[in-house]
PyMOL Python script that loads the backbone (N, CA, C, O; Angstrom):
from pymol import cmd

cmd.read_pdbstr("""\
ATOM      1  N   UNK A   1       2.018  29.873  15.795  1.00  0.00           N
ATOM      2  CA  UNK A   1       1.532  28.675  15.146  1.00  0.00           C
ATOM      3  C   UNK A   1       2.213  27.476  15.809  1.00  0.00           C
ATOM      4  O   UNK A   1       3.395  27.369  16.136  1.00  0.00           O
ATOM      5  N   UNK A   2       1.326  26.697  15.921  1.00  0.00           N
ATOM      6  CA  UNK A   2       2.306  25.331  16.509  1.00  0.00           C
ATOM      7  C   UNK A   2       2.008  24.035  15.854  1.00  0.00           C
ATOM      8  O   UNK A   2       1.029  23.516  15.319  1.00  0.00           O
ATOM      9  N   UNK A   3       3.619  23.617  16.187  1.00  0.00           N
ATOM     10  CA  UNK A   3       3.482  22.586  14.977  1.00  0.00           C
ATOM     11  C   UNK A   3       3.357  21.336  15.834  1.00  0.00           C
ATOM     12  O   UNK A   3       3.829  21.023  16.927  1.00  0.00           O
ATOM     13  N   UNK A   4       2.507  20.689  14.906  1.00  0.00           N
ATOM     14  CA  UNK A   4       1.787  18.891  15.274  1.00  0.00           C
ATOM     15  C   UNK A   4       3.027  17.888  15.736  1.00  0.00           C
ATOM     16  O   UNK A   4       4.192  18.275  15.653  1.00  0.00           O
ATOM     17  N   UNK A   5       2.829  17.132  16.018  1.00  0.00           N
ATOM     18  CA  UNK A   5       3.768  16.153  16.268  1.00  0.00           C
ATOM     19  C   UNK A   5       2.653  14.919  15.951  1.00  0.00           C
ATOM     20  O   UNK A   5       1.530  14.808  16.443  1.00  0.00           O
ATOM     21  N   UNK A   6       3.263  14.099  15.052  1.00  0.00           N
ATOM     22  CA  UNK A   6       2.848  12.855  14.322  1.00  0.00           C
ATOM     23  C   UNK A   6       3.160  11.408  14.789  1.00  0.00           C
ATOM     24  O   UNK A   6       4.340  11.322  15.127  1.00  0.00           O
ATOM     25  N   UNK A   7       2.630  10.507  14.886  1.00  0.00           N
ATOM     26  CA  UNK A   7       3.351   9.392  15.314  1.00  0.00           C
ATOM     27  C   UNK A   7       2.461   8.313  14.795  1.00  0.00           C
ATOM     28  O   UNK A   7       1.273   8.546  14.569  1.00  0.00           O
ATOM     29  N   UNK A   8       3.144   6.811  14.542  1.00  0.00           N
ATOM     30  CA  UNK A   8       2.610   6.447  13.802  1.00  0.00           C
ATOM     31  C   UNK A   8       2.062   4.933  14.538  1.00  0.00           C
ATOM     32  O   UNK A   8       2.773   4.165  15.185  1.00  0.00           O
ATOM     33  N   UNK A   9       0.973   4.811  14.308  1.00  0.00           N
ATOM     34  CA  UNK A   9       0.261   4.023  15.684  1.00  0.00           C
ATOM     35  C   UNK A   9       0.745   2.340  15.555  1.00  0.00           C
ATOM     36  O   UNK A   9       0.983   1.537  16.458  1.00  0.00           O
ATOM     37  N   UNK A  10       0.785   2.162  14.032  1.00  0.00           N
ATOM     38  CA  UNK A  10       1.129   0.835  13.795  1.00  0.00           C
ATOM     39  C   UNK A  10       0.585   0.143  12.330  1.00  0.00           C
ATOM     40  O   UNK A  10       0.114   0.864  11.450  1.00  0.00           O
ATOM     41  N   UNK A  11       0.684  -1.086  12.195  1.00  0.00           N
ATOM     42  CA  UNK A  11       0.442  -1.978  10.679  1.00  0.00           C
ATOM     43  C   UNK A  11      -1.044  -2.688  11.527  1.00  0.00           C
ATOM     44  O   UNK A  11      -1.368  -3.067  12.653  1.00  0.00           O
ATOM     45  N   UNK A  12      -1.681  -2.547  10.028  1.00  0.00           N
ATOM     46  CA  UNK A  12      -2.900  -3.074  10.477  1.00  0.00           C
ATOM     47  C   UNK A  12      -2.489  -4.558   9.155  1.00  0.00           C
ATOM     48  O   UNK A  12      -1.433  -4.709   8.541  1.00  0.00           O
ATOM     49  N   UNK A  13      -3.856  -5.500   9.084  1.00  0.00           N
ATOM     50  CA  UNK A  13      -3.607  -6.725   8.523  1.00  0.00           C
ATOM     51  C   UNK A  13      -3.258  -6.551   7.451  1.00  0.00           C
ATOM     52  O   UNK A  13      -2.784  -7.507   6.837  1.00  0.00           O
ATOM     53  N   UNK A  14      -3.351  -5.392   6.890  1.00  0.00           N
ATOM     54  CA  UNK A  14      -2.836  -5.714   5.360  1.00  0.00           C
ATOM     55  C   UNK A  14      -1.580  -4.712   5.155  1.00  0.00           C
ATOM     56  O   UNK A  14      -1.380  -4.067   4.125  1.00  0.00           O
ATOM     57  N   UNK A  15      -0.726  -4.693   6.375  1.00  0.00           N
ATOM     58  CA  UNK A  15       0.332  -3.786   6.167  1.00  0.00           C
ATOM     59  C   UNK A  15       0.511  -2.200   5.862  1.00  0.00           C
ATOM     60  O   UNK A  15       1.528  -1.703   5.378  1.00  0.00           O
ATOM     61  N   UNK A  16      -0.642  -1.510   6.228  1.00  0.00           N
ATOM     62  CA  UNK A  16      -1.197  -0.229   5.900  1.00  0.00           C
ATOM     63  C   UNK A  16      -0.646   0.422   7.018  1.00  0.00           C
ATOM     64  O   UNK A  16      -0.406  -0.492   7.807  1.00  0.00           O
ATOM     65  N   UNK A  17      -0.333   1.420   7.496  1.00  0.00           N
ATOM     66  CA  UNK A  17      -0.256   2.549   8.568  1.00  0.00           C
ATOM     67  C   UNK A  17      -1.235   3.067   8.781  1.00  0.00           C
ATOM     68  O   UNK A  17      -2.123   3.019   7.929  1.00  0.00           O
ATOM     69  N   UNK A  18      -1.424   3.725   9.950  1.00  0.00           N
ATOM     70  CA  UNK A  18      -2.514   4.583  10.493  1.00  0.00           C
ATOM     71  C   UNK A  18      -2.028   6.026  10.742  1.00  0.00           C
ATOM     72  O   UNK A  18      -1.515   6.025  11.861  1.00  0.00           O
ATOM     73  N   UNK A  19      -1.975   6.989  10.313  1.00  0.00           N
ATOM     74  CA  UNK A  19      -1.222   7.930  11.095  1.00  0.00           C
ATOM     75  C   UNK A  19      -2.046   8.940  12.145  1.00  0.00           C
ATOM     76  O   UNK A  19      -2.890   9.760  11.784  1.00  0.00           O
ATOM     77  N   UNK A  20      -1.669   8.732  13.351  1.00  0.00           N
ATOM     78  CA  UNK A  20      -2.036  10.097  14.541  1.00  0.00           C
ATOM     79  C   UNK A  20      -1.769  10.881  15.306  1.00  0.00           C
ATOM     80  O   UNK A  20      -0.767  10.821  16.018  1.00  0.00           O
ATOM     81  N   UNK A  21      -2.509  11.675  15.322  1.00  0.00           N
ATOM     82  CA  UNK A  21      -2.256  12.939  15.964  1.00  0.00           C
ATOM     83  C   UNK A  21      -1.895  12.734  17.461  1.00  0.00           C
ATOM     84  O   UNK A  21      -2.479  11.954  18.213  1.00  0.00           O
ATOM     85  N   UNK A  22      -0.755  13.615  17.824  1.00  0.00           N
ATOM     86  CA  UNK A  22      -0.534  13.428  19.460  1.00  0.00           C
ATOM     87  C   UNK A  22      -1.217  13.481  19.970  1.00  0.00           C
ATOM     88  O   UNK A  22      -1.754  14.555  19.699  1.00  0.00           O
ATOM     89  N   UNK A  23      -1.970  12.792  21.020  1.00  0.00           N
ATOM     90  CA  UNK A  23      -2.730  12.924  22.140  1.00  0.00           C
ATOM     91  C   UNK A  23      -4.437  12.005  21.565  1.00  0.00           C
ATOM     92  O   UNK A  23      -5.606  12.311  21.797  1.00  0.00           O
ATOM     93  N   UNK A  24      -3.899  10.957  20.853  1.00  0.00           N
ATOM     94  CA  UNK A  24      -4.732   9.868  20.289  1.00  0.00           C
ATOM     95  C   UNK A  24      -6.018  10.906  19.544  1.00  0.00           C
ATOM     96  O   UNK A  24      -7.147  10.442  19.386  1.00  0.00           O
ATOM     97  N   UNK A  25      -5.680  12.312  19.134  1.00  0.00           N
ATOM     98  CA  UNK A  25      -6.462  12.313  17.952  1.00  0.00           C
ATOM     99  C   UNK A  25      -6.633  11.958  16.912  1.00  0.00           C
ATOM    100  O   UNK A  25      -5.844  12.456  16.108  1.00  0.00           O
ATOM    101  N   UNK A  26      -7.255  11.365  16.555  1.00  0.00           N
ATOM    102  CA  UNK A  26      -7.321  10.652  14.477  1.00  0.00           C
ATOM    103  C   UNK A  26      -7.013  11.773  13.732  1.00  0.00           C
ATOM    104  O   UNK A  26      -7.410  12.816  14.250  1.00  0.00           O
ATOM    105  N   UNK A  27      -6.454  11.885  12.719  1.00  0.00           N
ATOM    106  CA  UNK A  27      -6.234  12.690  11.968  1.00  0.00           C
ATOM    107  C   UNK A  27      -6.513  12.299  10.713  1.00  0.00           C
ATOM    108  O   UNK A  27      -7.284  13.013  10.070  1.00  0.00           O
ATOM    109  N   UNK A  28      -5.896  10.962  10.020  1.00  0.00           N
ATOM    110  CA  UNK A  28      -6.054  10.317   8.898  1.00  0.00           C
ATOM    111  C   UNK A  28      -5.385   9.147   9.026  1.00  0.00           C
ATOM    112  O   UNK A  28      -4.352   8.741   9.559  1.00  0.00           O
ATOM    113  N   UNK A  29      -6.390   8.677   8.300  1.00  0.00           N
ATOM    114  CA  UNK A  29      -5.917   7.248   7.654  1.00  0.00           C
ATOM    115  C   UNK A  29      -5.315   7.170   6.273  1.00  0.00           C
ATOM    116  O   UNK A  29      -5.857   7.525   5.226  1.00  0.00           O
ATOM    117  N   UNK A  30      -4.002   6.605   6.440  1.00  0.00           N
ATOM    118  CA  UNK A  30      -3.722   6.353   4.490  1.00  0.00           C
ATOM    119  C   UNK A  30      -3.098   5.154   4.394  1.00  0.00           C
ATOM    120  O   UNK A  30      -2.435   4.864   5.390  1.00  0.00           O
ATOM    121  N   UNK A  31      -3.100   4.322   3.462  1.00  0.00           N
ATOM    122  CA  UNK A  31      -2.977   3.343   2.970  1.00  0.00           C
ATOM    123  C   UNK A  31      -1.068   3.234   2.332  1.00  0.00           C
ATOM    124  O   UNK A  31      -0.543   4.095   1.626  1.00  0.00           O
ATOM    125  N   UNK A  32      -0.539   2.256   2.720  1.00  0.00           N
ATOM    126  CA  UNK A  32       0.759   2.652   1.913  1.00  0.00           C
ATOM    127  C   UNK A  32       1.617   1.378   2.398  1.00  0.00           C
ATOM    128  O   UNK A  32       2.415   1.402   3.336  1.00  0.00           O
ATOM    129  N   UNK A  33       1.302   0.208   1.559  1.00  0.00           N
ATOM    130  CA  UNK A  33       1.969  -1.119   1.417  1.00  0.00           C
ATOM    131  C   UNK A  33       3.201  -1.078   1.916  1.00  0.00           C
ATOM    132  O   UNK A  33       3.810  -0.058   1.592  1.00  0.00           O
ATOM    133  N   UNK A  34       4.022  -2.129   2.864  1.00  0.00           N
ATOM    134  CA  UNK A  34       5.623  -2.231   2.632  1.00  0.00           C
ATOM    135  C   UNK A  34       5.873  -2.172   1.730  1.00  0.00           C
ATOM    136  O   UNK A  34       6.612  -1.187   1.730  1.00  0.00           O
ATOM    137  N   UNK A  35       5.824  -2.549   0.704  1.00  0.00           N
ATOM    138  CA  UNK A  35       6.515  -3.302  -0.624  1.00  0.00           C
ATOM    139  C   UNK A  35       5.570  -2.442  -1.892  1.00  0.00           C
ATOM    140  O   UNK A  35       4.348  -2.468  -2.037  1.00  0.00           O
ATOM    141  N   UNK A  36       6.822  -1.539  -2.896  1.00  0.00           N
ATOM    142  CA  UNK A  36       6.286  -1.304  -3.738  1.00  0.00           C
ATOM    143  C   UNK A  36       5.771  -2.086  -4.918  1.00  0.00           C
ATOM    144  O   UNK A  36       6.589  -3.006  -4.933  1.00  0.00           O
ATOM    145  N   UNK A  37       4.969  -2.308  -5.887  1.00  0.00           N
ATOM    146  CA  UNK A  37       4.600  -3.386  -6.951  1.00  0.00           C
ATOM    147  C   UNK A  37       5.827  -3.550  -7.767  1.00  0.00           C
ATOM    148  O   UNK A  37       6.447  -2.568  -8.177  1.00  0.00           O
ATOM    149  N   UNK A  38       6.229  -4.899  -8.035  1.00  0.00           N
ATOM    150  CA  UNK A  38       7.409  -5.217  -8.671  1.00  0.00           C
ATOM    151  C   UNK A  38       7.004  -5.843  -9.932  1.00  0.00           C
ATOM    152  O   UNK A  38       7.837  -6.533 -10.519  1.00  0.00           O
ATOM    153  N   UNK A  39       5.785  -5.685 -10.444  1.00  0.00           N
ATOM    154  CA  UNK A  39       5.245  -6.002 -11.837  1.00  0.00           C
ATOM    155  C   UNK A  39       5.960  -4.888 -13.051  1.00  0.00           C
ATOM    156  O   UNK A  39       6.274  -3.698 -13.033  1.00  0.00           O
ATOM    157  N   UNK A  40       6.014  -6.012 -14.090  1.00  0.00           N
ATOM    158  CA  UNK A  40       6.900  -5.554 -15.525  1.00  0.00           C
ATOM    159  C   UNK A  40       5.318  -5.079 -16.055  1.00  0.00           C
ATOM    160  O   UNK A  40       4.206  -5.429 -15.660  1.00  0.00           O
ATOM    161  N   UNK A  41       5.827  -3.948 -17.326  1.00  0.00           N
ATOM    162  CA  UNK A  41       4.712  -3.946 -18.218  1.00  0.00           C
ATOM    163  C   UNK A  41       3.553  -5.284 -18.764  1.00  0.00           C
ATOM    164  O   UNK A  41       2.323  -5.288 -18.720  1.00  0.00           O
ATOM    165  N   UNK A  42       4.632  -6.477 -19.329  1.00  0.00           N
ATOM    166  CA  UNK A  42       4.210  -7.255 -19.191  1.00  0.00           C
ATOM    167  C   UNK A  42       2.579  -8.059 -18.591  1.00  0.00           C
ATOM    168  O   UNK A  42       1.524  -8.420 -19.113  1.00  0.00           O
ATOM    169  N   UNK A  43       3.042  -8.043 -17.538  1.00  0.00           N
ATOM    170  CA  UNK A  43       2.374  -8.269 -16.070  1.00  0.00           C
ATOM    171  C   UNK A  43       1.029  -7.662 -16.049  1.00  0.00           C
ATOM    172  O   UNK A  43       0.017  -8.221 -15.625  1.00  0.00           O
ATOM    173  N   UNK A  44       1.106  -6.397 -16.572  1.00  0.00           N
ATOM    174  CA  UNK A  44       0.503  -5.493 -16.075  1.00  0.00           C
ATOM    175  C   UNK A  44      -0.688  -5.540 -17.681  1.00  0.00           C
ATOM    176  O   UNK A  44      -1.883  -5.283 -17.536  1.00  0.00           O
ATOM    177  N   UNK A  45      -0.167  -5.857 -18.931  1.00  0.00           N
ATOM    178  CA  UNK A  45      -0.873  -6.257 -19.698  1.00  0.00           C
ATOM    179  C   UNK A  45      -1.793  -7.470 -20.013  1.00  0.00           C
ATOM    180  O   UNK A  45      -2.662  -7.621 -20.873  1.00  0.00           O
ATOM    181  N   UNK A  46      -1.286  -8.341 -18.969  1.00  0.00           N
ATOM    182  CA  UNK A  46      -2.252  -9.481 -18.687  1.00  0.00           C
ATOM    183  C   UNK A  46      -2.879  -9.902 -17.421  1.00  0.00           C
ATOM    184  O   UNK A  46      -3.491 -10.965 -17.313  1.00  0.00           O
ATOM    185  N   UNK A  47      -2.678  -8.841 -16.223  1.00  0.00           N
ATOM    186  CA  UNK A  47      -3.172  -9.041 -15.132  1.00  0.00           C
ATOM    187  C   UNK A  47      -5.040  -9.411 -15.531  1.00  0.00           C
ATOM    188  O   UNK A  47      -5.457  -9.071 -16.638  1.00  0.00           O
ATOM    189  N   UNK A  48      -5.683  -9.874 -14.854  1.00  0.00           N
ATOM    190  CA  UNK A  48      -6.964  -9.522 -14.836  1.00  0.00           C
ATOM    191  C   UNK A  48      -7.982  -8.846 -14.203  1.00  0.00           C
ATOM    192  O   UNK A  48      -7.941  -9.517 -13.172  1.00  0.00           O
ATOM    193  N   UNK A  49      -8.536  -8.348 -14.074  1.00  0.00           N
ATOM    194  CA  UNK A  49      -9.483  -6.659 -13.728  1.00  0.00           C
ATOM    195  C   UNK A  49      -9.418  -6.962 -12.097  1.00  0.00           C
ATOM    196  O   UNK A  49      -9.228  -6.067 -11.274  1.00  0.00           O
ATOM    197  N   UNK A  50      -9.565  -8.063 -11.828  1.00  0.00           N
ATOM    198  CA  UNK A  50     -10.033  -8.185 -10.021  1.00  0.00           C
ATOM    199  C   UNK A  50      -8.903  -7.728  -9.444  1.00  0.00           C
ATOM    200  O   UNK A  50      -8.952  -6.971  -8.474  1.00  0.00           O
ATOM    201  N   UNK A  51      -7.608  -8.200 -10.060  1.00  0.00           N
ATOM    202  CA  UNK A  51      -6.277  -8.498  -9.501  1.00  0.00           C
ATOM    203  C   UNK A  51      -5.476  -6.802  -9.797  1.00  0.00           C
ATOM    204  O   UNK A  51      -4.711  -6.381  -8.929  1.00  0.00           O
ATOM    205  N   UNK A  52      -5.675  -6.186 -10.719  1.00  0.00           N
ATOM    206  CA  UNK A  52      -5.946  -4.560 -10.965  1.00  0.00           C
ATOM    207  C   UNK A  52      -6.882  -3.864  -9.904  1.00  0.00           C
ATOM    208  O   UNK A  52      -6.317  -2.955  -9.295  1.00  0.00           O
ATOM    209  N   UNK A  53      -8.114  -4.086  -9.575  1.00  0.00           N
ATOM    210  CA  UNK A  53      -8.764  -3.700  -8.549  1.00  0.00           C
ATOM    211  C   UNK A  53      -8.161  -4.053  -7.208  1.00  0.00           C
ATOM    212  O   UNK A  53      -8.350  -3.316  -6.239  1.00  0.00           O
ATOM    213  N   UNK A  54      -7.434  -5.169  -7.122  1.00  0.00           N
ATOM    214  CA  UNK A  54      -7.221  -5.074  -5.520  1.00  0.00           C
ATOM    215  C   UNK A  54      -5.829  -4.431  -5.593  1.00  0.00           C
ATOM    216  O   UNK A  54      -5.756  -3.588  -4.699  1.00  0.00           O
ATOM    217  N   UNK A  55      -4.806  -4.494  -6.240  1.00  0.00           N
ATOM    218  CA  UNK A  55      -3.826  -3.306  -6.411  1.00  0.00           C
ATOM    219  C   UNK A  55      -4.150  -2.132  -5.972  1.00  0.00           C
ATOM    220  O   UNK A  55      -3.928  -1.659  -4.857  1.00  0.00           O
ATOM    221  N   UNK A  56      -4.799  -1.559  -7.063  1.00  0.00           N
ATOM    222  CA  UNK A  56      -5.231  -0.022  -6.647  1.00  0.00           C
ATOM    223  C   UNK A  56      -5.655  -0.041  -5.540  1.00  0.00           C
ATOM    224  O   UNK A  56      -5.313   0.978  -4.940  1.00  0.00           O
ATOM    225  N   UNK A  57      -6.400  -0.881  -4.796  1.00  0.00           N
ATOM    226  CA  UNK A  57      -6.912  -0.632  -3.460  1.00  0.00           C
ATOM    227  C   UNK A  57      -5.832  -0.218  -2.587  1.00  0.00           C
ATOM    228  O   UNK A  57      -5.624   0.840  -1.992  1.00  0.00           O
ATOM    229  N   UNK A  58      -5.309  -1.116  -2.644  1.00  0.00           N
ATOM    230  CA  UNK A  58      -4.028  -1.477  -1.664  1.00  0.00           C
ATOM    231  C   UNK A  58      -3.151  -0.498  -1.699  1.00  0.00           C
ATOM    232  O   UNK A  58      -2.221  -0.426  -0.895  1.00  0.00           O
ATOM    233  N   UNK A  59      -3.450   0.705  -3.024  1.00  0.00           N
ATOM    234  CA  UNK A  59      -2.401   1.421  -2.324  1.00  0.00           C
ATOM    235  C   UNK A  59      -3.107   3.114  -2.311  1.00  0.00           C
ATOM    236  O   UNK A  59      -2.591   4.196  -2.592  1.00  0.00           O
ATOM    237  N   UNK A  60      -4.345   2.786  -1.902  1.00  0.00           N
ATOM    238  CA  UNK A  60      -5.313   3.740  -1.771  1.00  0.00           C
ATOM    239  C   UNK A  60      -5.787   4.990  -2.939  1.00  0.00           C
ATOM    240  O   UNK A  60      -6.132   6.167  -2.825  1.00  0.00           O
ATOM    241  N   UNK A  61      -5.581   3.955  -4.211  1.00  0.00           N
ATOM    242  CA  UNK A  61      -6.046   4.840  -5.622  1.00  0.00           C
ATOM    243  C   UNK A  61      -7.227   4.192  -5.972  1.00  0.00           C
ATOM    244  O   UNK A  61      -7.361   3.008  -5.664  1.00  0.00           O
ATOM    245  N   UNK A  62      -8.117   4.799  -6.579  1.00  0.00           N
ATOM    246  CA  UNK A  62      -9.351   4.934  -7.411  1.00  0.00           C
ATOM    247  C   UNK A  62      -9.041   3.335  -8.214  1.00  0.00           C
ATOM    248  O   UNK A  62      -8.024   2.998  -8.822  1.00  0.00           O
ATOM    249  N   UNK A  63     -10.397   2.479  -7.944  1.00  0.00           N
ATOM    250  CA  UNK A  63     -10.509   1.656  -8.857  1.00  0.00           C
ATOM    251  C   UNK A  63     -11.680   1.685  -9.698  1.00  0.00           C
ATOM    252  O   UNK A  63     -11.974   0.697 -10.370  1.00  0.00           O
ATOM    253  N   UNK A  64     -12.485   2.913  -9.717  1.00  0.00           N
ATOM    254  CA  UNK A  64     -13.547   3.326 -10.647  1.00  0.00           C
ATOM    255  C   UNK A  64     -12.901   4.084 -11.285  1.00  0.00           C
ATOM    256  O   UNK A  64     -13.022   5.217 -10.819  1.00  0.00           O
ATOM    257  N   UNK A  65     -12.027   4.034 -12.442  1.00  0.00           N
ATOM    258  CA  UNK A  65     -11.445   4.978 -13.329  1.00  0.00           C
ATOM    259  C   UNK A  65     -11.721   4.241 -15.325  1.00  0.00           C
ATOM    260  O   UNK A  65     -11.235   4.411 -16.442  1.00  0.00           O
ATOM    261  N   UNK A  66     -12.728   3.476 -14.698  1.00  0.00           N
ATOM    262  CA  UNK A  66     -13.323   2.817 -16.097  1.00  0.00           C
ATOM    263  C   UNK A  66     -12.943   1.523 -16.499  1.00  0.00           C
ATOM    264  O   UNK A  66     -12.903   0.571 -15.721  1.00  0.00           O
ATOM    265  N   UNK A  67     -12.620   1.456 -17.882  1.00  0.00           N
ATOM    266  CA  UNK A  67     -12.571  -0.379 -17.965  1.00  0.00           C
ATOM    267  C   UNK A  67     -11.256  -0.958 -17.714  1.00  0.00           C
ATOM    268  O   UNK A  67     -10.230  -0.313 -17.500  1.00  0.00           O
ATOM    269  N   UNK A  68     -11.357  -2.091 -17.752  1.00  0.00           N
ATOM    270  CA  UNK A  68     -10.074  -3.103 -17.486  1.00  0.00           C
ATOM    271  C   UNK A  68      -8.745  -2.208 -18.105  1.00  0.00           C
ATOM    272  O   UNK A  68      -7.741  -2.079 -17.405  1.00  0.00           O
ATOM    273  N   UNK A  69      -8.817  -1.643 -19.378  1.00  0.00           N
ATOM    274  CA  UNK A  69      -7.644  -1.100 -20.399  1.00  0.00           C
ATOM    275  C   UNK A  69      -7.558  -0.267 -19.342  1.00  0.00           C
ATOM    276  O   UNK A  69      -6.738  -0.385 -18.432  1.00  0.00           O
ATOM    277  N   UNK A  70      -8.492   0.686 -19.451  1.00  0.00           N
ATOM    278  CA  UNK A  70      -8.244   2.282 -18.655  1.00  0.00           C
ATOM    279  C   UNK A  70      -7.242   2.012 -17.214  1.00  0.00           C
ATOM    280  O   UNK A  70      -6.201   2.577 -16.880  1.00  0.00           O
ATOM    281  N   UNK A  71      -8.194   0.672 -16.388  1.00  0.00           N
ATOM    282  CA  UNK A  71      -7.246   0.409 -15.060  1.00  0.00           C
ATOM    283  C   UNK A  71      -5.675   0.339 -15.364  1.00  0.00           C
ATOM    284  O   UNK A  71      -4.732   0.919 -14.825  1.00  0.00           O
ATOM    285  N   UNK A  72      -5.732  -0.648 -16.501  1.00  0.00           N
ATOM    286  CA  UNK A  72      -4.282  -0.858 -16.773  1.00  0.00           C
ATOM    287  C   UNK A  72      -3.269   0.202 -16.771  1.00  0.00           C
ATOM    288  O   UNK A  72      -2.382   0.392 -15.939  1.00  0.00           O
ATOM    289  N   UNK A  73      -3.579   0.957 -17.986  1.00  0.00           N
ATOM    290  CA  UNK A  73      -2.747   2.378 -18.046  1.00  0.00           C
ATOM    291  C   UNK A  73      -2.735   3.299 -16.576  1.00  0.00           C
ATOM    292  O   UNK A  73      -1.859   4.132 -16.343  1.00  0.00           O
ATOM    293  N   UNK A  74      -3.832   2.999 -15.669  1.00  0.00           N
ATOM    294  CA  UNK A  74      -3.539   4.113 -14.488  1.00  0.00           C
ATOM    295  C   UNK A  74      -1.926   3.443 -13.840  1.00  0.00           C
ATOM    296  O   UNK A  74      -0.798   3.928 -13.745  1.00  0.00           O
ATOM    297  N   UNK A  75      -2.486   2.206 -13.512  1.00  0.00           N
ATOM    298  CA  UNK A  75      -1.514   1.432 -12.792  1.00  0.00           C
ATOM    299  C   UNK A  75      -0.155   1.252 -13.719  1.00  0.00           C
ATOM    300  O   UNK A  75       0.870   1.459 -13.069  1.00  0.00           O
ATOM    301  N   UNK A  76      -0.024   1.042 -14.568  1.00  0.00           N
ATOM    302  CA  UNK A  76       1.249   1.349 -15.173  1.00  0.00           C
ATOM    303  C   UNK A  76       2.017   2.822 -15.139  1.00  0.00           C
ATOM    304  O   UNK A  76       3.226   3.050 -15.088  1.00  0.00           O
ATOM    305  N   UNK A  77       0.823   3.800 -15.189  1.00  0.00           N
ATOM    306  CA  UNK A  77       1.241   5.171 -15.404  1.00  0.00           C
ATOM    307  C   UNK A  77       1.814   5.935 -13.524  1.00  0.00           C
ATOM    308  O   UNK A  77       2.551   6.860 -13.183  1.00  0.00           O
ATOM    309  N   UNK A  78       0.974   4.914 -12.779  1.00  0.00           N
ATOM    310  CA  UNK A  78       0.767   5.000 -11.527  1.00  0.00           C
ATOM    311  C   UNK A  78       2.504   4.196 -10.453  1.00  0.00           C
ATOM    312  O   UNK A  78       3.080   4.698  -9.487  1.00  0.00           O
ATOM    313  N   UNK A  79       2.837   2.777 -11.249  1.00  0.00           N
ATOM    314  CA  UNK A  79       3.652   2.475 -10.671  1.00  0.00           C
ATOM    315  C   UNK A  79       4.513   2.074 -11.827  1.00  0.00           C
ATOM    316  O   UNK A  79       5.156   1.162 -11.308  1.00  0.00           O
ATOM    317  N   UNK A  80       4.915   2.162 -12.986  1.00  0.00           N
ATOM    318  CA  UNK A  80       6.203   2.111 -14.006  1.00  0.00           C
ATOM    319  C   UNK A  80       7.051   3.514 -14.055  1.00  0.00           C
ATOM    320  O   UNK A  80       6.576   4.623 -14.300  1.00  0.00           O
ATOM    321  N   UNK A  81       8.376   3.211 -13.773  1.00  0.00           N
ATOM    322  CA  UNK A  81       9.112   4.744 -14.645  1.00  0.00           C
ATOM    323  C   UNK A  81       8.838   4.362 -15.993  1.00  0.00           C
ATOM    324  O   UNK A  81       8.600   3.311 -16.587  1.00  0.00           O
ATOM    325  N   UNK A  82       8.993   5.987 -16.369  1.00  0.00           N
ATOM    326  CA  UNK A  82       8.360   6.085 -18.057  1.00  0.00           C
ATOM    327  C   UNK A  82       9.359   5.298 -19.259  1.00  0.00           C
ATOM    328  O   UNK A  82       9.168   5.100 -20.459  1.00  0.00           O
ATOM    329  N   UNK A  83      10.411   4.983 -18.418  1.00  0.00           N
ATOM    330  CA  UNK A  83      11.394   4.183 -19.501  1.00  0.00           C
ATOM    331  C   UNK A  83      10.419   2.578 -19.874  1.00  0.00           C
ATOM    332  O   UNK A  83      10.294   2.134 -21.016  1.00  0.00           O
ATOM    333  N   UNK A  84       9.800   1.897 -18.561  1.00  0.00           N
ATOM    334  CA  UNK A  84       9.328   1.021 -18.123  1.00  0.00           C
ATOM    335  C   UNK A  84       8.374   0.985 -19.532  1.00  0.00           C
ATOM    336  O   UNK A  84       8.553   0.073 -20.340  1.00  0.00           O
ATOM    337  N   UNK A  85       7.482   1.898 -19.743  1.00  0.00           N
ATOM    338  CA  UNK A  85       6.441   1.761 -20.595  1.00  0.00           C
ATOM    339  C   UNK A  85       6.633   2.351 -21.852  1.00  0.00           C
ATOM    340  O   UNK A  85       5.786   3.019 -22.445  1.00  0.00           O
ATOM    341  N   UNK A  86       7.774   2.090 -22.251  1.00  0.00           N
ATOM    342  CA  UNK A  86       7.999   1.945 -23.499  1.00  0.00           C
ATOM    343  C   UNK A  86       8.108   0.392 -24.600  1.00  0.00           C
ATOM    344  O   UNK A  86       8.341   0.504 -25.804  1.00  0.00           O
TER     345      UNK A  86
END
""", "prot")
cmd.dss("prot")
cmd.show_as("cartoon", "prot")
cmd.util.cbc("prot")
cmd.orient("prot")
């Protein structure tokens, strides 16, 4: 079996990685911000749906997971420790 060797091509405009395969095969693309979200519960209870949608984008999760509430709880459940959402 032989193992891959990975390398990572670079930041595209919105700070995302590309990752590929040696010998410029594509392998995958994934999404994964410098900077983790530094929003309080708070924050996250009054964001508004667009600003929830481009979050999730940005860090390559589902923004069809239902209404504004539902987004909320992913993204809290998604980026709070559970102490956070208490």
């Amino acid at each position: 079996m032989s193992q891959a060797s990975y390398t990572i091509q670079g930041l595209n405009q919105i700070g995302c990685y590309h990752l590929i395969k040696q010998g410029n095969e594509e392998v995958s693309h994934f999404r994964m911000p410098l900077h983790y979200p530094r929003y309080k519960k708070r924050d996250y209870m009054t964001m508004p749906e667009w600003k929830l949608d481009l979050l999730l984008r940005d860090y390559g999760l589902p923004i069809n997971v239902g209404d504004v509430n539902q987004k909320r709880n992913f993204a809290m459940g998604a980026f709070l420790w559970p102490s956070q959402t208490e």
